[in-house]
N, C-alpha and C positions, 0 to 999 in steps of 0.2 A: 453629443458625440464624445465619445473616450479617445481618450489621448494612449499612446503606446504604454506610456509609465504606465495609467489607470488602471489601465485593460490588466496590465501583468502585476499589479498588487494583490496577494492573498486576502480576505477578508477572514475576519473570525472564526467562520462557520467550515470554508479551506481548510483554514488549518486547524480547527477541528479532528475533519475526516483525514487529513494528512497524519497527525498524531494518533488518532486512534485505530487507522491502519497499519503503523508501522508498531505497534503497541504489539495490536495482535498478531502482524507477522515477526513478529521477534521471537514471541513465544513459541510460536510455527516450526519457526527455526529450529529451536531449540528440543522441541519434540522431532523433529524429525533428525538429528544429530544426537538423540537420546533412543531411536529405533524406535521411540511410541509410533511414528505412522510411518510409514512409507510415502515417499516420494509422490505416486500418482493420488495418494490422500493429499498432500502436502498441496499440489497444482490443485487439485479438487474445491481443498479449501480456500487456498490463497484466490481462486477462480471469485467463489463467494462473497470473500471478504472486500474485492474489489468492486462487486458489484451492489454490496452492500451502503460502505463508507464513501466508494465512487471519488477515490480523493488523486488530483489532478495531475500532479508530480511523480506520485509514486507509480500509479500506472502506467507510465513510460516507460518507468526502470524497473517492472513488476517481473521477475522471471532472470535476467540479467546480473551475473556477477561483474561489478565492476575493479573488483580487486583480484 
């Protein structure tokens, strides 16, 4: 049985898909702040790339400006 700490340790592979989600939503970003897509492209892909990398963290904050 996992202990609380356990459970909430990332392993390797976490943060893997953690990093190479925010990789490619950065670039995202930055095409859709440059007009290359449009917004409902922008959700489209970010849709993808979550379903993709499937990475744990960022999908909670997936959509949300926190600044």
């Amino acid at each position: 049985m996992k202990t609380d700490s356990e459970a909430a340790k990332m392993n390797k592979s976490n943060f893997m898909a953690e990093k190479r989600y925010l990789l490619c939503i950065g670039m995202l970003r930055t095409m859709l702040e440059l007009e290359i897509i449009t917004e409902d492209e922008y959700d489209e892909i970010d849709t993808i790339l979550l379903n993709k990398y499937k990475p744990s963290l960022s999908a909670l904050l997936s959509g949300k400006d926190l600044i």
